[in-house]
Jmol script that loads the backbone (N, CA, C; Angstrom):
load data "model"
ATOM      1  N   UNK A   1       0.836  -1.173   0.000  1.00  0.00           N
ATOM      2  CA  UNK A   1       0.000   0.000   0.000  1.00  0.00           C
ATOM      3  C   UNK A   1       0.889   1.248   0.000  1.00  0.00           C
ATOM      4  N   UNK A   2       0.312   2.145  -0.653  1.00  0.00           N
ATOM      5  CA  UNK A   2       1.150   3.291  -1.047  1.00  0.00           C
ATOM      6  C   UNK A   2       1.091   4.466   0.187  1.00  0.00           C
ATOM      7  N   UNK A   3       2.216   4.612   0.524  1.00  0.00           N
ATOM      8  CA  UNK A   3       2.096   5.631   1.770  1.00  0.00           C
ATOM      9  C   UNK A   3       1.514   7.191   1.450  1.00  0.00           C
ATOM     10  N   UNK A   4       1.224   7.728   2.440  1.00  0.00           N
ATOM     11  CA  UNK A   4       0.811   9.448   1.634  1.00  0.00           C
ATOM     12  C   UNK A   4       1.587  10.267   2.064  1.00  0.00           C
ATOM     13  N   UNK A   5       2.206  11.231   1.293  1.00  0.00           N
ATOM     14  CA  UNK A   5       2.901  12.154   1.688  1.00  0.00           C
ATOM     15  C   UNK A   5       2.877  13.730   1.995  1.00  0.00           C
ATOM     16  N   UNK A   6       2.840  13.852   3.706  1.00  0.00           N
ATOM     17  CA  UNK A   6       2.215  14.696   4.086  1.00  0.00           C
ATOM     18  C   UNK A   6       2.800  16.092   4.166  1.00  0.00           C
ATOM     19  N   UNK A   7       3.978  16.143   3.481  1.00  0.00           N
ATOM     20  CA  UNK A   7       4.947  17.366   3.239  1.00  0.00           C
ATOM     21  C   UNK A   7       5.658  17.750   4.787  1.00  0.00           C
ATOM     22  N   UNK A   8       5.859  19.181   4.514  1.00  0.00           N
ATOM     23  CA  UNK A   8       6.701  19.430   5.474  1.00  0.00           C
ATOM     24  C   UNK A   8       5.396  19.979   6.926  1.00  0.00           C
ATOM     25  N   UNK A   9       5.744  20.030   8.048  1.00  0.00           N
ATOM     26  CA  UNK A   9       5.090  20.748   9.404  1.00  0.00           C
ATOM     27  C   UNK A   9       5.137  22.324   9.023  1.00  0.00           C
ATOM     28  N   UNK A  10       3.903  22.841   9.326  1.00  0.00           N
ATOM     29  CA  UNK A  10       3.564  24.178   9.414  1.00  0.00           C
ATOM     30  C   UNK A  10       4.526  25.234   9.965  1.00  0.00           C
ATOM     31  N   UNK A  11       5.089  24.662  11.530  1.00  0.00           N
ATOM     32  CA  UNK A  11       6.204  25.552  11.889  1.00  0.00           C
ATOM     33  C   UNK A  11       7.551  25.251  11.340  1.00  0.00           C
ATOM     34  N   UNK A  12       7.526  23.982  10.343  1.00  0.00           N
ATOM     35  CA  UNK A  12       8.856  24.219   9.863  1.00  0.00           C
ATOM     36  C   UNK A  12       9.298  25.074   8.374  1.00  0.00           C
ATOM     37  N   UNK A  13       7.746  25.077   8.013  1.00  0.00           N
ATOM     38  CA  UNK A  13       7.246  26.155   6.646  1.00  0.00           C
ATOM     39  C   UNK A  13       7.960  27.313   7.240  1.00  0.00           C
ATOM     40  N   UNK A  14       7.016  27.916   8.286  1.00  0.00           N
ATOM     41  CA  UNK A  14       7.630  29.408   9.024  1.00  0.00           C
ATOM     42  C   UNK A  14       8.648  29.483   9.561  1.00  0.00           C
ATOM     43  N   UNK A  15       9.611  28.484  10.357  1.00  0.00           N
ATOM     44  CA  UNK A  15      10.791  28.755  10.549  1.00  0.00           C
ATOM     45  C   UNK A  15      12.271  28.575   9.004  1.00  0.00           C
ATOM     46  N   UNK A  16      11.374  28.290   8.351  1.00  0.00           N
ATOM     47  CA  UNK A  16      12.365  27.777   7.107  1.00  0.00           C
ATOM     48  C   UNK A  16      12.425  29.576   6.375  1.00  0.00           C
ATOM     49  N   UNK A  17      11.049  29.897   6.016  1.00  0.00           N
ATOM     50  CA  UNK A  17      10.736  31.676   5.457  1.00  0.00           C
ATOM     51  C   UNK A  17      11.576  32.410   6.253  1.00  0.00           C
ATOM     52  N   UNK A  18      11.124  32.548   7.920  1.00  0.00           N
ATOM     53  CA  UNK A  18      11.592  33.286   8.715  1.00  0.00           C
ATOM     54  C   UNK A  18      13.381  33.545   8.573  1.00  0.00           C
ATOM     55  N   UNK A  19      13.939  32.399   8.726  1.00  0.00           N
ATOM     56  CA  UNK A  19      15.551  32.033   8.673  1.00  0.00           C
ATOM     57  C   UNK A  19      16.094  32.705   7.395  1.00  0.00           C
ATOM     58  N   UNK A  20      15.371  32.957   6.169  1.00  0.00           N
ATOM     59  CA  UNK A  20      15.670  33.604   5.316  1.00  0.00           C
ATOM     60  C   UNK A  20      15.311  34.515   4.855  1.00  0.00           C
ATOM     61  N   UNK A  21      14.199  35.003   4.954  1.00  0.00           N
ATOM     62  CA  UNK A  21      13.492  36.572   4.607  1.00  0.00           C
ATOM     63  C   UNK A  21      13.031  37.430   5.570  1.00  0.00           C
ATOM     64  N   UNK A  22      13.171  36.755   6.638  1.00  0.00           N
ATOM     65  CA  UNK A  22      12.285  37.661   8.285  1.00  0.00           C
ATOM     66  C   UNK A  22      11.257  37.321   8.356  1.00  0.00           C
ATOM     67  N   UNK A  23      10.104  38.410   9.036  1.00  0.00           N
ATOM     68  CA  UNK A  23       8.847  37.996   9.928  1.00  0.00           C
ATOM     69  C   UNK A  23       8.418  37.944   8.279  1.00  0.00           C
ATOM     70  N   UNK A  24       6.986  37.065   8.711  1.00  0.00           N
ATOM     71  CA  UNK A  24       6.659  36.318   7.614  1.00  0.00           C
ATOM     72  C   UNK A  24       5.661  37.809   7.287  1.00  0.00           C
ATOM     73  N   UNK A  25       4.893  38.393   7.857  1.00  0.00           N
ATOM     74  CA  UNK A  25       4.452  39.929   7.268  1.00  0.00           C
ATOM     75  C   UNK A  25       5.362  40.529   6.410  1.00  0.00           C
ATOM     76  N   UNK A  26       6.385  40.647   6.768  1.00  0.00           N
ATOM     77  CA  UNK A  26       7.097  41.346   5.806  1.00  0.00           C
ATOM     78  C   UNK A  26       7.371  40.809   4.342  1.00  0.00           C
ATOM     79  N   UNK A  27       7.909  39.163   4.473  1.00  0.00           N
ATOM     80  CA  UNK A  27       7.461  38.334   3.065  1.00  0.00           C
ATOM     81  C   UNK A  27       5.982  39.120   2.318  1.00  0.00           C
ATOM     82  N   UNK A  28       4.974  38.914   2.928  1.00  0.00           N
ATOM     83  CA  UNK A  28       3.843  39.168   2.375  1.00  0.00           C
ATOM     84  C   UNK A  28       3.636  40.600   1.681  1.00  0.00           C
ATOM     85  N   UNK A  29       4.121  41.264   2.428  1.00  0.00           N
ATOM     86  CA  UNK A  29       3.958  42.956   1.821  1.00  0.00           C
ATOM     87  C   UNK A  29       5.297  42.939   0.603  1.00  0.00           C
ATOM     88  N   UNK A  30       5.991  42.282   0.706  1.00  0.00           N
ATOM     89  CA  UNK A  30       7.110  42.471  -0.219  1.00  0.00           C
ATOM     90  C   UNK A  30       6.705  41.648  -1.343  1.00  0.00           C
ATOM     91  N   UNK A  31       6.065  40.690  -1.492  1.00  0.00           N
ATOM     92  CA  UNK A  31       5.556  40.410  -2.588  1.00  0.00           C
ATOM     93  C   UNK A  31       4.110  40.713  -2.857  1.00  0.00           C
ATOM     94  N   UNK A  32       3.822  42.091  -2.011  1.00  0.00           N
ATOM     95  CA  UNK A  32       2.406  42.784  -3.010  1.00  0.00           C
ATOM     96  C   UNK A  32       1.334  42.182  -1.990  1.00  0.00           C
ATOM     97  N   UNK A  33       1.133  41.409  -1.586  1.00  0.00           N
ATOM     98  CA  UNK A  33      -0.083  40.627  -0.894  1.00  0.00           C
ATOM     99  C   UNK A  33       0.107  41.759   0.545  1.00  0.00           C
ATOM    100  N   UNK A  34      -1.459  41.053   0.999  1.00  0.00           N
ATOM    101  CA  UNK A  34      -1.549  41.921   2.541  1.00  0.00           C
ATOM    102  C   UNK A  34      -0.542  41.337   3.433  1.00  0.00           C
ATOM    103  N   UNK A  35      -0.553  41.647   4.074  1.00  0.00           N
ATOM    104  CA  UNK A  35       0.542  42.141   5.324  1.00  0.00           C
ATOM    105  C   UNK A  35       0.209  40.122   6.012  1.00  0.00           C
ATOM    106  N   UNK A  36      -0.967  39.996   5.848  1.00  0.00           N
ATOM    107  CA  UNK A  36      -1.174  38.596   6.975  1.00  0.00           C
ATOM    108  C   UNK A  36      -1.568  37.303   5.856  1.00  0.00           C
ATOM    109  N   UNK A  37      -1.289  37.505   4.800  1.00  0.00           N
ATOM    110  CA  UNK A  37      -1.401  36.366   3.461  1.00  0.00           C
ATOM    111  C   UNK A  37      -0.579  34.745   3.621  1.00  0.00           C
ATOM    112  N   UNK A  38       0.306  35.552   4.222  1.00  0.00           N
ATOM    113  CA  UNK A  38       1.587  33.989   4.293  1.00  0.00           C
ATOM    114  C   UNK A  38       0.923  33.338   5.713  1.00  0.00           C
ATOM    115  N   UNK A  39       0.475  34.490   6.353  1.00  0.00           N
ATOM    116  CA  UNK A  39      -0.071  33.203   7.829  1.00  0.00           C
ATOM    117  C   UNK A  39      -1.251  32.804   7.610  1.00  0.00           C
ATOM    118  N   UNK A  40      -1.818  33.399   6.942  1.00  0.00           N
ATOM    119  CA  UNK A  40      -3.168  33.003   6.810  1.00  0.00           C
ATOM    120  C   UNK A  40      -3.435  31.415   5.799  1.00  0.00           C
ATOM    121  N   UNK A  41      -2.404  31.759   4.848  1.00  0.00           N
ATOM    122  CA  UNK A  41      -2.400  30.236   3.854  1.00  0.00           C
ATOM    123  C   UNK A  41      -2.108  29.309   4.783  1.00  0.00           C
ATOM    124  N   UNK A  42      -1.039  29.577   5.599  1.00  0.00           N
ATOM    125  CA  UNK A  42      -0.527  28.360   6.387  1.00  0.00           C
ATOM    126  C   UNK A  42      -1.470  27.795   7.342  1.00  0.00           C
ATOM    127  N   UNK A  43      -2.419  28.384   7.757  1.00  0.00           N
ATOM    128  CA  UNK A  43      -3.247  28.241   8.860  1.00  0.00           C
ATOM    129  C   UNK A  43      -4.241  27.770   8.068  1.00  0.00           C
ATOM    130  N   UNK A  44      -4.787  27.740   7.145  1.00  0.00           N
ATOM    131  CA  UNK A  44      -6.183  27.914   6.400  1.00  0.00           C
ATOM    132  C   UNK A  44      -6.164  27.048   5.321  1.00  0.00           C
ATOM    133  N   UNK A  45      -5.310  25.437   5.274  1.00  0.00           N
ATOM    134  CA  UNK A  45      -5.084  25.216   3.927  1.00  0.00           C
ATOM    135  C   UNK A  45      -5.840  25.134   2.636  1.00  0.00           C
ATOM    136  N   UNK A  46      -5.338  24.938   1.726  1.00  0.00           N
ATOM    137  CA  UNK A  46      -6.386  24.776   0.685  1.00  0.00           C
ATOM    138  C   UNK A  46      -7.101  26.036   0.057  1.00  0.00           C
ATOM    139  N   UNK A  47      -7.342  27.322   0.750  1.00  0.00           N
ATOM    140  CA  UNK A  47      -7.996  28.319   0.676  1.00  0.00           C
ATOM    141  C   UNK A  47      -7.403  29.343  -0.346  1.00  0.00           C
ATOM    142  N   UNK A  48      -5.945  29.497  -0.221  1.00  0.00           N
ATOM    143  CA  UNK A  48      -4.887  29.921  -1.379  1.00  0.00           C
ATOM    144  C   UNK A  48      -4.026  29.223  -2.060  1.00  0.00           C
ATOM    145  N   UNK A  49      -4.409  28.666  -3.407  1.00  0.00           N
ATOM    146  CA  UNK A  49      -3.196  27.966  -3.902  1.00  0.00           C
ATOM    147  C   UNK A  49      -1.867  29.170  -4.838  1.00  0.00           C
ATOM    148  N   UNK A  50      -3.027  30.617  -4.749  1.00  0.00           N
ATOM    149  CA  UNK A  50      -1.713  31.355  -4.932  1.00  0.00           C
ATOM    150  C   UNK A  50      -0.700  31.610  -4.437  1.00  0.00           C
ATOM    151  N   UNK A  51      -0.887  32.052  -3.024  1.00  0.00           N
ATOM    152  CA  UNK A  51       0.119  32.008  -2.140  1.00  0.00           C
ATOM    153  C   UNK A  51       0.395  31.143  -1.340  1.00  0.00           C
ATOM    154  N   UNK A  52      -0.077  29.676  -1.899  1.00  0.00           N
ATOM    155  CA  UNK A  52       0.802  28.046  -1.187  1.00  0.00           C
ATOM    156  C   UNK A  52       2.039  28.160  -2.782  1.00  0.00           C
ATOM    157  N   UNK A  53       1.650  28.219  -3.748  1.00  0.00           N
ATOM    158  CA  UNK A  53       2.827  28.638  -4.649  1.00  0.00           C
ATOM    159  C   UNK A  53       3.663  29.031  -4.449  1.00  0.00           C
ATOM    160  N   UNK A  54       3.242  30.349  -3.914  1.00  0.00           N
ATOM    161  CA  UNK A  54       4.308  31.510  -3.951  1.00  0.00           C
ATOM    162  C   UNK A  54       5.365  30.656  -2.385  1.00  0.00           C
ATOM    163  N   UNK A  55       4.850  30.717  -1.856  1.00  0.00           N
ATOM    164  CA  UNK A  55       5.691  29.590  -0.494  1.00  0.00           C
ATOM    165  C   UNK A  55       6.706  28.967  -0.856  1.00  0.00           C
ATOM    166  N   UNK A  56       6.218  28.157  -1.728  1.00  0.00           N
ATOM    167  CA  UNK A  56       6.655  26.733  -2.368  1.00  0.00           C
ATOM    168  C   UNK A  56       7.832  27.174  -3.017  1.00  0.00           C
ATOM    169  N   UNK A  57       7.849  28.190  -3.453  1.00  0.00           N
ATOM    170  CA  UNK A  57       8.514  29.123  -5.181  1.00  0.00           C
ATOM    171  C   UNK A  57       9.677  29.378  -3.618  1.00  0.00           C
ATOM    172  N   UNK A  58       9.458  30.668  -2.647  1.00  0.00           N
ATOM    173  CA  UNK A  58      10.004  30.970  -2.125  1.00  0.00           C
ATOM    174  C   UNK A  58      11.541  30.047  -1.096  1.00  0.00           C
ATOM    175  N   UNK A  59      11.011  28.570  -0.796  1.00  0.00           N
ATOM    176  CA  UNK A  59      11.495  27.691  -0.587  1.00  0.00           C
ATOM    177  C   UNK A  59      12.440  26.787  -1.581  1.00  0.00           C
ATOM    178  N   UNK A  60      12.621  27.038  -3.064  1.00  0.00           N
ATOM    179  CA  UNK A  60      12.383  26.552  -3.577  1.00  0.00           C
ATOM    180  C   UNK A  60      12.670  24.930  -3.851  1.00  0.00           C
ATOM    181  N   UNK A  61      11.105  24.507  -3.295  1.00  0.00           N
ATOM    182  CA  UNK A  61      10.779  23.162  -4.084  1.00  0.00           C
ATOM    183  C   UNK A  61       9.203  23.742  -4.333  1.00  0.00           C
ATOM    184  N   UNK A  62       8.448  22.451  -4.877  1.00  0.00           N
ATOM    185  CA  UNK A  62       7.082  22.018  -5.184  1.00  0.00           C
ATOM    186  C   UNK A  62       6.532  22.217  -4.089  1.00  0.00           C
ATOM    187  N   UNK A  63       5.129  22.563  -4.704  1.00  0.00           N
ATOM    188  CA  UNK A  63       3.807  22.514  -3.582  1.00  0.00           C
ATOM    189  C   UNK A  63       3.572  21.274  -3.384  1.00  0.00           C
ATOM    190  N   UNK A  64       3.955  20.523  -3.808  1.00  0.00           N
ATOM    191  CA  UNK A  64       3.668  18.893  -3.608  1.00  0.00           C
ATOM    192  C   UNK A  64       4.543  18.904  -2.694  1.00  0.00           C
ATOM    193  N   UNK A  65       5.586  19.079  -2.599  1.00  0.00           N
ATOM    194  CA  UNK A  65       7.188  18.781  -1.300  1.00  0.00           C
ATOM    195  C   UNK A  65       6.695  19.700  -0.583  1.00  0.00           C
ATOM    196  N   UNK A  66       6.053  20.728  -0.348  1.00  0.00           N
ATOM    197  CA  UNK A  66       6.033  21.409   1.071  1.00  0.00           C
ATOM    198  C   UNK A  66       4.545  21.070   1.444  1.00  0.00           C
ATOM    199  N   UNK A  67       3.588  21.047   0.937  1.00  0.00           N
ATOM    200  CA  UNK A  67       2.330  20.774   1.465  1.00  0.00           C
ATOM    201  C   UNK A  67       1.211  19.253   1.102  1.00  0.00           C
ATOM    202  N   UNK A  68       2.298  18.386   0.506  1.00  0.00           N
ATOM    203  CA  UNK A  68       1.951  16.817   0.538  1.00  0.00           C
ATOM    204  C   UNK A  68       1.113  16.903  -0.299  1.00  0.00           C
ATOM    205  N   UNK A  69       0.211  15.220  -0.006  1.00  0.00           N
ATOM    206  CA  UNK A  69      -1.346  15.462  -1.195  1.00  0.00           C
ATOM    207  C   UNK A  69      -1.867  15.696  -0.725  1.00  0.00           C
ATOM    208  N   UNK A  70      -2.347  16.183   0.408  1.00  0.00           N
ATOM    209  CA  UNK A  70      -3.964  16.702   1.162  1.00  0.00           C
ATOM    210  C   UNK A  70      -3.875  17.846   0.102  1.00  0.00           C
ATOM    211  N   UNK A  71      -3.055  18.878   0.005  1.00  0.00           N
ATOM    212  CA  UNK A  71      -3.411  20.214  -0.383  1.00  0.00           C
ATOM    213  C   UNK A  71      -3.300  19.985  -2.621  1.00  0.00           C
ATOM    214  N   UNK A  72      -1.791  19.180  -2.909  1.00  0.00           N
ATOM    215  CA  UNK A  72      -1.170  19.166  -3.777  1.00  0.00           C
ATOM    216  C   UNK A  72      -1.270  17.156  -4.654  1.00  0.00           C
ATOM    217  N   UNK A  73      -1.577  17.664  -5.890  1.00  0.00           N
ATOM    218  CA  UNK A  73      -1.081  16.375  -6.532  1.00  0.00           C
ATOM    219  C   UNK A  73       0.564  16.463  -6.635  1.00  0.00           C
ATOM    220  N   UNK A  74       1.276  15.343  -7.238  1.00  0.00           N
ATOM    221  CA  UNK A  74       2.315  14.998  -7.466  1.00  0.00           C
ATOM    222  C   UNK A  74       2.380  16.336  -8.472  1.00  0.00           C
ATOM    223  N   UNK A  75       1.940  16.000  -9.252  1.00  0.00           N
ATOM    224  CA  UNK A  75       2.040  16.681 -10.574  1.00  0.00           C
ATOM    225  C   UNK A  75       2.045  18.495 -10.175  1.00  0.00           C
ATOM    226  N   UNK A  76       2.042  18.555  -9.167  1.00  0.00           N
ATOM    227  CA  UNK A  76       1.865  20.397  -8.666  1.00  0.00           C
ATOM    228  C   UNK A  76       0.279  21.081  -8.890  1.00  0.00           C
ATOM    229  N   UNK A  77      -0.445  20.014  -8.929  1.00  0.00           N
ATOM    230  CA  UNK A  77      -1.908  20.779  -9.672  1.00  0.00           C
ATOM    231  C   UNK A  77      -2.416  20.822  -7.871  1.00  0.00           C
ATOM    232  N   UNK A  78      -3.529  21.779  -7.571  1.00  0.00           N
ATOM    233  CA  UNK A  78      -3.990  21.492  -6.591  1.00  0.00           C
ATOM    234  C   UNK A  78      -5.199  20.532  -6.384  1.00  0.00           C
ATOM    235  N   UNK A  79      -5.760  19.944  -5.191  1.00  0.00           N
ATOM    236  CA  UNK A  79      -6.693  18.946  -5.121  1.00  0.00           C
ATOM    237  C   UNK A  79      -7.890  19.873  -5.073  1.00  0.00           C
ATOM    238  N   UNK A  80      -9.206  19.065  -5.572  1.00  0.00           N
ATOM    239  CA  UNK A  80      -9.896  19.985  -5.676  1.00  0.00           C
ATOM    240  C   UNK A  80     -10.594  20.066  -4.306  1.00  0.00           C
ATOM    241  N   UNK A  81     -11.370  20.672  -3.843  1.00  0.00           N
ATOM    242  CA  UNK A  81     -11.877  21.368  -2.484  1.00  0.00           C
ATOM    243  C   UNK A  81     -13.795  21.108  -2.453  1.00  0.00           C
ATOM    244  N   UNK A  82     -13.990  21.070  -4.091  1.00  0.00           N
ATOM    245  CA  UNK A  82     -15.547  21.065  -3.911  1.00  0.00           C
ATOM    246  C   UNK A  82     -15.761  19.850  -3.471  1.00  0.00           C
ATOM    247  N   UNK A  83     -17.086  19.189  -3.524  1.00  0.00           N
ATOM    248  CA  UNK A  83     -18.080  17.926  -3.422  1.00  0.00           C
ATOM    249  C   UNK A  83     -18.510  17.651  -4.824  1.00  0.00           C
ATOM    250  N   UNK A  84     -18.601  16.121  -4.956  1.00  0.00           N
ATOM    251  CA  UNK A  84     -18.796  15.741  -5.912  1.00  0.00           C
ATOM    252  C   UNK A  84     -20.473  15.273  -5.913  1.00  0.00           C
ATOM    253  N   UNK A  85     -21.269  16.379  -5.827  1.00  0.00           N
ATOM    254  CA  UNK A  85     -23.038  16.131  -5.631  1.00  0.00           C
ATOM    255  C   UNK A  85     -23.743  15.114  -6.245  1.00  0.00           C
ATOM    256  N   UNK A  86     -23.264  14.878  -7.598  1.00  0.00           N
ATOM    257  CA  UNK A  86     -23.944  13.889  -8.487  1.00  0.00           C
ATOM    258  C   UNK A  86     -24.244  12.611  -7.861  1.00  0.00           C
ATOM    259  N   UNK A  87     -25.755  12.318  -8.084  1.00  0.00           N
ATOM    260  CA  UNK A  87     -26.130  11.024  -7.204  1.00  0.00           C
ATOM    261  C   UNK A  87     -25.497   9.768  -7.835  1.00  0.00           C
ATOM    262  N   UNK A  88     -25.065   8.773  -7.363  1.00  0.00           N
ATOM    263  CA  UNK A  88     -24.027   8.077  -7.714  1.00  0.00           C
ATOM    264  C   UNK A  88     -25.277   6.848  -8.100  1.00  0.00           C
ATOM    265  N   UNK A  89     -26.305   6.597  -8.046  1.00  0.00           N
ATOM    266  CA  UNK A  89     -26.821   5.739  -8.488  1.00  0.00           C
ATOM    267  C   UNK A  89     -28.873   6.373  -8.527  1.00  0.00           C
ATOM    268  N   UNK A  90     -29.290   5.886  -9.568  1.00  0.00           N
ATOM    269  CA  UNK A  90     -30.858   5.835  -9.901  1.00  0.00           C
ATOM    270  C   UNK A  90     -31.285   5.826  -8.562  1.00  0.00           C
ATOM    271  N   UNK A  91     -32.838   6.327  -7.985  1.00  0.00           N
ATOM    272  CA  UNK A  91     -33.647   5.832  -6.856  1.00  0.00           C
ATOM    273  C   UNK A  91     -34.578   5.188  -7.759  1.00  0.00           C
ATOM    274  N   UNK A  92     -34.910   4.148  -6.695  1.00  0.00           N
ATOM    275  CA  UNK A  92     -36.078   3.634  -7.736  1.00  0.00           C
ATOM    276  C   UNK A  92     -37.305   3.991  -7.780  1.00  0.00           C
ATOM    277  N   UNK A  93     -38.036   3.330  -8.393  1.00  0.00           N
ATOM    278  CA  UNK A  93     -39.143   3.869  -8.650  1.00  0.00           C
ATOM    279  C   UNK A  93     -40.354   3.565  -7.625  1.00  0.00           C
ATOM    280  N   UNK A  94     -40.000   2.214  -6.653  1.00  0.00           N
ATOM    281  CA  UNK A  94     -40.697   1.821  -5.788  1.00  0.00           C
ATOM    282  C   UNK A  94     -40.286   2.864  -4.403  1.00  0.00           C
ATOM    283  N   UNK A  95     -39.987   3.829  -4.508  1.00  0.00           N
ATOM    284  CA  UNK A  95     -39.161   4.133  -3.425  1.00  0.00           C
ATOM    285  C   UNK A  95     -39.916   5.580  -3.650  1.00  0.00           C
ATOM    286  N   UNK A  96     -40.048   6.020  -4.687  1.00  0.00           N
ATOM    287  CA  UNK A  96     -40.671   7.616  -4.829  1.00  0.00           C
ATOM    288  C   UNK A  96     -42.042   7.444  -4.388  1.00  0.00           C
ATOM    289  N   UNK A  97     -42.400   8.975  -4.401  1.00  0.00           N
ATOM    290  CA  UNK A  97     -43.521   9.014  -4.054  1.00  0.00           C
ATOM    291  C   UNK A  97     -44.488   9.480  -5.402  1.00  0.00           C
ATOM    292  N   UNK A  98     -45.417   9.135  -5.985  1.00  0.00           N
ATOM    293  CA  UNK A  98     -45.850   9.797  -7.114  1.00  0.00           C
ATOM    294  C   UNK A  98     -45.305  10.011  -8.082  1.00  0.00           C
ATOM    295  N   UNK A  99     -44.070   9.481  -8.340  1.00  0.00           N
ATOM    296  CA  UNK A  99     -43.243   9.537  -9.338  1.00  0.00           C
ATOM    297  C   UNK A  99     -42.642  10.647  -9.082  1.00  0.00           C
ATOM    298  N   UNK A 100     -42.657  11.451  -7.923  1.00  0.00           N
ATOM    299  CA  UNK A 100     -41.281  12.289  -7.607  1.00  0.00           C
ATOM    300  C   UNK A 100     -40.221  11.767  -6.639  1.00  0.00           C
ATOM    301  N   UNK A 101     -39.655  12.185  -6.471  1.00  0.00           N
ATOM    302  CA  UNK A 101     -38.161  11.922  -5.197  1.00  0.00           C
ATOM    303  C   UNK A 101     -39.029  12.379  -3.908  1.00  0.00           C
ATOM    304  N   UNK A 102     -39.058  11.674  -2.963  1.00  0.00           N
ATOM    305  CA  UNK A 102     -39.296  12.123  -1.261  1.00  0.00           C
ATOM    306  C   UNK A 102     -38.412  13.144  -0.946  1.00  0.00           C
TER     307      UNK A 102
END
end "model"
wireframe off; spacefill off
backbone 0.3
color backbone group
């Protein structure tokens, strides 16, 4: 069975930025974003794959190597976040009411 790979720990994201660019606000305003963008991705996954990029870029490896597959495919694409609604099978017909859905 294939193991999953869960990338790197959150505080080692921020102590890795920190060690090289300073407080992580300042990352953020220096590349244009608000002032609280870099903590907020880290805290919030999934919510920015612009600035899990820009992280990733900043570190440089893959969003796949810093934030595993929960957030990242192999391939660097992100996972998707919606629900897949579509009813996965017919109701029957003995089961409706009047020929509508209950």
């Amino acid at each position: 069975m294939a193991q999953k790979h869960h990338g790197m720990h959150v505080e080692r994201i921020k102590a890795e930025l920190r060690e090289k660019f300073g407080p992580l606000s300042h990352i953020s305003v220096a590349l244009g974003l608000n002032s609280n963008a870099i903590s907020a991705a880290l805290s919030h996954p999934g919510r920015s794959v612009k600035v899990e990029r820009l992280i990733a870029k900043l570190l440089k490896k893959t969003p796949y190597e810093v934030f595993g597959d929960e957030q990242f495919h192999s391939d660097d694409t992100p996972v998707s976040r919606t629900a897949n609604r579509k009813p996965t099978c017919r109701i029957p017909d003995g089961l409706r009411q009047i020929g509508a859905a209950a």
